[in-house]
N, C-alpha and C positions, 0 to 999 in steps of 0.2 A: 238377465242374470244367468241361466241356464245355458244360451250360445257363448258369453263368455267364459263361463267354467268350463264347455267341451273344446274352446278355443283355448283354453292356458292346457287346459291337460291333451291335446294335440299335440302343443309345439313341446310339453314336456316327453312324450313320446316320439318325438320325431328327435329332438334332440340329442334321446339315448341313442336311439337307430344310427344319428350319424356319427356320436361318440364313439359308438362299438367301431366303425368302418374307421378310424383312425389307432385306434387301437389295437395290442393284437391281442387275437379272441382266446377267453380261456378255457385251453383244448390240452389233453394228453397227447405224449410221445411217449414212441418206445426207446428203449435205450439201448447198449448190445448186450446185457442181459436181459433184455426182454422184459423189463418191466415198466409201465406206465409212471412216467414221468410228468406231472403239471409243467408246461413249456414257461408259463410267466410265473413258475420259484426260481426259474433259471437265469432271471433277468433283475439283475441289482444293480447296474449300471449301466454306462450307453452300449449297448449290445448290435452287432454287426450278426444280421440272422443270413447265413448262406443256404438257398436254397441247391442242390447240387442230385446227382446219381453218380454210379461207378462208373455205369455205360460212356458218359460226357466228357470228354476229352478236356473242352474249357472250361469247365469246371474244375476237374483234377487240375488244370496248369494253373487255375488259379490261390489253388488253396496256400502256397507259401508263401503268397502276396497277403493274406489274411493275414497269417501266421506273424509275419514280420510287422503289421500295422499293431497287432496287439502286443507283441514284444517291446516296439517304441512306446506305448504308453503304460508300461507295466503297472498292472491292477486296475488301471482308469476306464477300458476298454476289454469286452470280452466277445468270442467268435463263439455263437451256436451255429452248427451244422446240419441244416436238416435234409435227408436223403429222402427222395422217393424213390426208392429201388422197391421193385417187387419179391424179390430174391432175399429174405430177409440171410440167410446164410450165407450168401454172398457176399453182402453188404458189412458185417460183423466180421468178414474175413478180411474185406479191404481196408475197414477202419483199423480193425488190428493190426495190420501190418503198417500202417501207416502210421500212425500214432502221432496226428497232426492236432489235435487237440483233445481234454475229454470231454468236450460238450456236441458229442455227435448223436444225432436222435432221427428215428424212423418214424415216415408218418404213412399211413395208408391212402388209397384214391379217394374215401370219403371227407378226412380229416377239412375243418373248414380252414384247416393255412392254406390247403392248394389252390383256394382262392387268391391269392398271390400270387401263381404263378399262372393263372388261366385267362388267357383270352378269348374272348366269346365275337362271334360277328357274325352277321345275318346281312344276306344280298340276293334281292331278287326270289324270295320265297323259299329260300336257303339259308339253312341256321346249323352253324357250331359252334365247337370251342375246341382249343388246343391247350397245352401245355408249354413252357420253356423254361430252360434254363441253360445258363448258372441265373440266377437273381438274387440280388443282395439287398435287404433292406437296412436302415438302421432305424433305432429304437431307443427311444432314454430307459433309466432307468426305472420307469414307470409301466414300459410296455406301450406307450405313446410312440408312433410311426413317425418319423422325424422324415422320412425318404422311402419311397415304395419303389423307385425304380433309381438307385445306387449305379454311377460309371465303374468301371471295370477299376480293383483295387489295388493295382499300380500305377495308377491317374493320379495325376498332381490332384484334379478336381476330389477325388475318393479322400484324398488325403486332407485336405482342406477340409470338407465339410465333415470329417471325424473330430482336426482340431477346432473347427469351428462349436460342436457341440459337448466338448468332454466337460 
């Protein structure tokens, strides 16, 4: 009796573990006033999360491709923008001039989204991790991860799998 109750409350605990890893985690941003934002109030429908900086070249050329996929599905579809720029004044400068969406939000190096954008790899008693972007996830409107790694969102494919899940 005892091995099977540490056996159902195992897979109950592993089950959460792997819940959370499909999900996205609920973590504060900053916003460009600077205030702490909850990332999943931000999310009420299928949500296209771009991860992006100023510094990124493809990044920036892609953001009107976003812009135009939520325009065609007006209300059904919403673009959050999260910047890892260090530079928070910076960042708040170029969003403002841009004014490509208001759901643009700063996350710092510790935040657990930038697990999403980190890849880790170890060779021959060598171990790191890097960063990248642009990466684009999509998301219902649960906060459930539909897609961790998103084609570039001028791709028939990007488009497809947006109308596939609206």
């Amino acid at each position: 009796m005892t091995k099977a109750l540490f056996f159902l409350i195992f897979l109950a605990c592993s089950y959460n573990i792997i819940a959370q890893e499909n999900n996205i985690p609920d973590v504060t941003v900053f916003n460009v006033n600077g205030e702490e934002i909850n990332i999943l109030d931000q999310i009420d429908k299928l949500t296209i999360i771009d991860f992006w900086a100023t510094w990124c070249k493809p990044c920036i050329a892609q953001m009107p491709d976003l812009e135009k996929i939520k325009a065609s599905y007006k209300g059904k579809v919403e673009v959050i923008s999260i910047s890892i720029d260090h530079n928070y004044d910076q960042w708040v400068s170029f969003v403002s001039k841009r004014k490509t969406n208001d759901h643009h939000y700063l996350i710092g190096k510790n935040n657990p989204l930038i697990k999403f954008i980190t890849v880790s790899w170890q060779d021959e008693g060598f171990a790191g991790s890097s960063t990248s972007i642009p990466v684009i996830i999509l998301v219902d409107k649960n906060g459930k991860i539909i897609n961790k790694n998103c084609p570039h969102p001028a791709s028939g494919s990007f488009k497809e799998l947006v109308k596939q899940n609206i």
